[in-house]
N, C-alpha and C positions, 0 to 999 in steps of 0.2 A: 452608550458608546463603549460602556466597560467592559461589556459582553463581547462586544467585535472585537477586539482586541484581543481577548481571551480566547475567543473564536479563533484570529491568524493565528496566536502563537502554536495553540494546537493541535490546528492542523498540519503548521508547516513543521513543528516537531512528529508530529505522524508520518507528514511526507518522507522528511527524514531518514525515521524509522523503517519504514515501509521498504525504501529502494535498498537499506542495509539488507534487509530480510530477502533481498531478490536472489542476493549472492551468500551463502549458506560459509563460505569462508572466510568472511570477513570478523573483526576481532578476535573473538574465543571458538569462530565455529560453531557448530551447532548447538552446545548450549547458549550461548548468546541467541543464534535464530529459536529457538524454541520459547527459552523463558521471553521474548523481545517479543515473540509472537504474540501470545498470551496476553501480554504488557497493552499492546497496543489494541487486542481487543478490548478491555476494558475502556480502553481512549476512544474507543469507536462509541462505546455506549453512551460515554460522558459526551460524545460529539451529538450526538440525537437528541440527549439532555438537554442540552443548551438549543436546540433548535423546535424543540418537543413542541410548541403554540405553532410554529409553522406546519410542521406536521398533519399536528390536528385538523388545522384548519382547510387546507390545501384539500386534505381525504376528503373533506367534508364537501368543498367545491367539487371534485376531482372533474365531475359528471356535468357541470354549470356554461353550458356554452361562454357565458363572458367571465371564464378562467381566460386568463392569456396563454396564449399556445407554450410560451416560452417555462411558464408556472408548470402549466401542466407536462411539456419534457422534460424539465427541471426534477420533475416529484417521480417520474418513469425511470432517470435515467439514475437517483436516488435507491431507488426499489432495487435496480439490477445491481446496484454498487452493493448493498447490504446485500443482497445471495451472494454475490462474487465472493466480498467477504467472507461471508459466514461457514461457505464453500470451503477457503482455503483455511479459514480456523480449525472446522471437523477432522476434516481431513489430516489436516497438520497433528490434533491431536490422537488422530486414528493412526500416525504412521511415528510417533513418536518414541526418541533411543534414551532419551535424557531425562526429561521434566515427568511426563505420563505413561513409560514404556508397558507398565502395567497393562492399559489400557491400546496396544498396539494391535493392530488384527494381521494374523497370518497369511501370507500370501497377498500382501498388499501392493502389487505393481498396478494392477487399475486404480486404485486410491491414489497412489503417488502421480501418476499419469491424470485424473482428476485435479488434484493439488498442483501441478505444473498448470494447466489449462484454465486456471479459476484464479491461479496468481496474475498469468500471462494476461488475464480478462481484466483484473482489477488494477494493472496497469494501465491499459487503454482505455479505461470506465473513469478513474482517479484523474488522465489528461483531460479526458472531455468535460469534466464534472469544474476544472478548474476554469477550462476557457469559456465555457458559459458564461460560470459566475466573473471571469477576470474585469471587467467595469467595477464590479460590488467592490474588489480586491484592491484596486487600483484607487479608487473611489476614498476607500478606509485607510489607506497607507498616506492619502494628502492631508487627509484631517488629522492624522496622529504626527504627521512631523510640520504640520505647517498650522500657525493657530489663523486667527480670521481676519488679522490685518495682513495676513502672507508672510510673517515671519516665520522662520524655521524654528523648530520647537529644537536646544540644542540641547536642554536636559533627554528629552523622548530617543533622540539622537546619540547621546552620550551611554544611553541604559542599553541600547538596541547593539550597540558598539562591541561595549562589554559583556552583553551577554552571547553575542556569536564567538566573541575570544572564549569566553569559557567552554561555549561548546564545542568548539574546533581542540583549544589548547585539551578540553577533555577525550575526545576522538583519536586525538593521534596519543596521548597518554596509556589511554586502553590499548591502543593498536601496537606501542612499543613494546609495553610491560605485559601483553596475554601472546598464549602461546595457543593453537590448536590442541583440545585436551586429549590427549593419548587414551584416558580411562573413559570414555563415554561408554564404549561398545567394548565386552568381551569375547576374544574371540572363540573362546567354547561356546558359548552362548549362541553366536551367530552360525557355528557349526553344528549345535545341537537342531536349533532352529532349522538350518538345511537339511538335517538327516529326517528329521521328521516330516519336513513336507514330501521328500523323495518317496518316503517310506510310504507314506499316504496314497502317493499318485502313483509313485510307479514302481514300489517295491526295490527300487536300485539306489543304495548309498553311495557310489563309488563317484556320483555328478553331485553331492551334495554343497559344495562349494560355490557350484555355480547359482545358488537358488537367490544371493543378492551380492551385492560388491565386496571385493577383497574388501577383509577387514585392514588392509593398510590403507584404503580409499576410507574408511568409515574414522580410522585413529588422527589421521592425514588433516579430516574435515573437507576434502575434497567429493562426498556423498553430497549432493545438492541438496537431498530431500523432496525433490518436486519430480525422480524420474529420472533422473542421469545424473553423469559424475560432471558435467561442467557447468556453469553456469554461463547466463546472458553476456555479461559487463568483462569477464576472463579476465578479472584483476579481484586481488584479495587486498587491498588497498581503501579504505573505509574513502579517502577522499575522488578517489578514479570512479569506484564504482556510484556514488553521489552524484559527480558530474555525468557519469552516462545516464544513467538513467534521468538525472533532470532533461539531462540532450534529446532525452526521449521524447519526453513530455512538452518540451518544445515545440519538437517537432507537429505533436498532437493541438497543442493549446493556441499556437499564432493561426493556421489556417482556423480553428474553431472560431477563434475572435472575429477574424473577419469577414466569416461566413454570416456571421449571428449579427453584425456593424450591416453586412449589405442585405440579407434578410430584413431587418429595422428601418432600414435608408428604403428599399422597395416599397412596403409597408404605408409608412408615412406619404411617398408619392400618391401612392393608390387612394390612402385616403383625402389626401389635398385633393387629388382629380374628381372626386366622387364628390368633397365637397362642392367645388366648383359648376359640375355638375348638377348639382341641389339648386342654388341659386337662380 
């Protein structure tokens, strides 16, 4: 039971994280999105950690007609969320100003256009991934605050409380006291970079400017990093952009529930009737 719990907490501190990272201006900017990136793929690793016997076993059915259909879109729809992932990890750090710039590749507008499209995917992979599972979710949040005579657990309650204070009172903390970092991007750096790909392609320095965003879009933190200068949610506000994108995932996660409730509900008729049937 120690494990599921350990299981909500971090995912929903991923989910978190995740919808920060959708909006590239929120706290510090981009290095916040960068190192935050990084952060949470490790959390993704320790996510499959903990699930790693399901895994195993699941691959090893995968092929077993009496997997349940559910098991095996479950382990499918797993697979695509880990490319989705891992998609926006590379890329993130193939297009990177801050954390890995070292390691950036030149001419990287397909990458970023990649990196926009593999976030955008593991938004709508992450809604579907939760209304599947939302019974399992629902399921573990009654046993953690309700014990087995139906009391309310008020310590489990009391812990759950204070810990959303600290992470809110920590959120708007960062968000008062950080500034968008001015020194991430040099702009010689970003002009040398322009002149050199001009040079490359088409011999003319005089367009070099134009090869990626004003460096006052890049000091700003208004570079999205995924492809453009604005982002989904168009609030730099840590708690606006949280609720949109949960809005989102709403939006994705209730029709899933009840598709997956009347799917289940159909199911069981068919096979009551067959039993019947049998008789």
């Amino acid at each position: 039971m120690k494990k599921n719990y350990t299981k909500i907490v971090l995912d929903l501190v991923m989910a978190i994280t995740f919808v920060l990272l959708m909006n590239p201006r929120v706290l510090d900017g981009l290095p916040f999105h960068e190192i935050a990136g990084l952060i949470i793929g490790v959390a993704i690793l320790v996510h499959i950690g903990l699930n790693f016997r399901w895994v195993i076993n699941t691959t090893k059915k995968i092929f077993d007609s009496k997997l349940p259909n559910k098991t095996r879109f479950s382990f499918l729809l797993n697979i695509l969320l880990l490319i989705s992932m891992a998609t926006v990890i590379v890329t993130g750090i193939l297009i990177s100003r801050v954390v890995l710039p070292s390691l950036a590749v030149q001419g990287n507008h397909s990458i970023r256009g990649l990196h926009s499209f593999s976030a955008d995917a593991t938004l709508a992979l992450v809604g579907l991934h939760i209304g599947v599972h939302w019974q399992w979710i629902v399921s573990i949040h009654k046993r953690a605050f309700k014990s087995r005579e139906g009391k309310l657990r008020k310590g489990v309650i009391a812990s759950v409380v204070l810990s959303l204070a600290i992470l809110v009172g920590g959120i708007q903390w960062f968000a008062s006291t950080s500034t968008p970092s001015k020194g991430d991007f040099n702009p010689k750096q970003m002009q040398q970079f322009g002149q050199s790909t001009n040079n490359v392609n088409t011999g003319n320095v005089t367009n070099s400017t134009q090869q990626g965003p004003p460096n006052g879009d890049f000091r700003e933190g208004k570079f999205d990093g995924r492809g453009g200068h604005e982002d989904h949610g168009g609030s730099s506000s840590p708690f606006l952009v949280i609720l949109n994108y949960f809005g989102i995932w709403a939006v994705i996660i209730i029709p899933t529930y009840f598709l997956e409730k009347r799917i289940l509900r159909n199911k069981r008729k068919t096979n009551h009737v067959q039993l019947q049937d049998s008789k």
